[in-house]
C-alpha positions as semicolon CSV with decimal commas, in nm:
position;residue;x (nm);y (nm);z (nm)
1;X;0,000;0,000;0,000
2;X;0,124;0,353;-0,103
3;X;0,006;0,620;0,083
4;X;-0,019;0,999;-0,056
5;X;-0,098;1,301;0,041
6;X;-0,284;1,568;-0,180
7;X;-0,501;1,864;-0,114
8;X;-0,856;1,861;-0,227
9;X;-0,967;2,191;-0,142
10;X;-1,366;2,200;-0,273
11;X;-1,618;1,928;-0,332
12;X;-1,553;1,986;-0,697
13;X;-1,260;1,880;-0,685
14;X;-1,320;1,569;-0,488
15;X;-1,519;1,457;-0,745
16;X;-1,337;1,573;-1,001
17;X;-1,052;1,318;-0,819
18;X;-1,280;1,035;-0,773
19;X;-1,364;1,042;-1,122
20;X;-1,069;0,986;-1,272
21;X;-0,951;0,756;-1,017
22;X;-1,224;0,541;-1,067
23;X;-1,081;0,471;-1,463
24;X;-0,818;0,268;-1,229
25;X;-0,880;-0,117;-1,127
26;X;-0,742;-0,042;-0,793
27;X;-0,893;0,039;-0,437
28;X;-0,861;0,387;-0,291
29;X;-0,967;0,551;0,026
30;X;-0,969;0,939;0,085
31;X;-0,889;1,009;0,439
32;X;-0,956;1,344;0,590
33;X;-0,990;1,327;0,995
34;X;-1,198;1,145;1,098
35;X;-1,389;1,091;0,749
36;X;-1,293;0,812;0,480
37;X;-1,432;0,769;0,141
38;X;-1,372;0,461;-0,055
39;X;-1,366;0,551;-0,376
């Protein structure tokens, strides 16, 4: 597991992220405090 750290600073741009990172047969979780999307 490789973890990253990026700055997603609106919703837009969340899913903006999630979007392309679903084009990827991989799992992913956002983490921010004490919330955690799998996307």
């Amino acid at each position: 597991m490789k973890t990253v750290q990026i700055s997603l600073n609106s919703i837009d741009k969340v899913k903006s992220f999630v979007n392309e990172i679903t084009k990827y047969d991989n799992d992913f979780d956002l983490v921010s405090g004490r919330y955690v999307i799998d996307a």
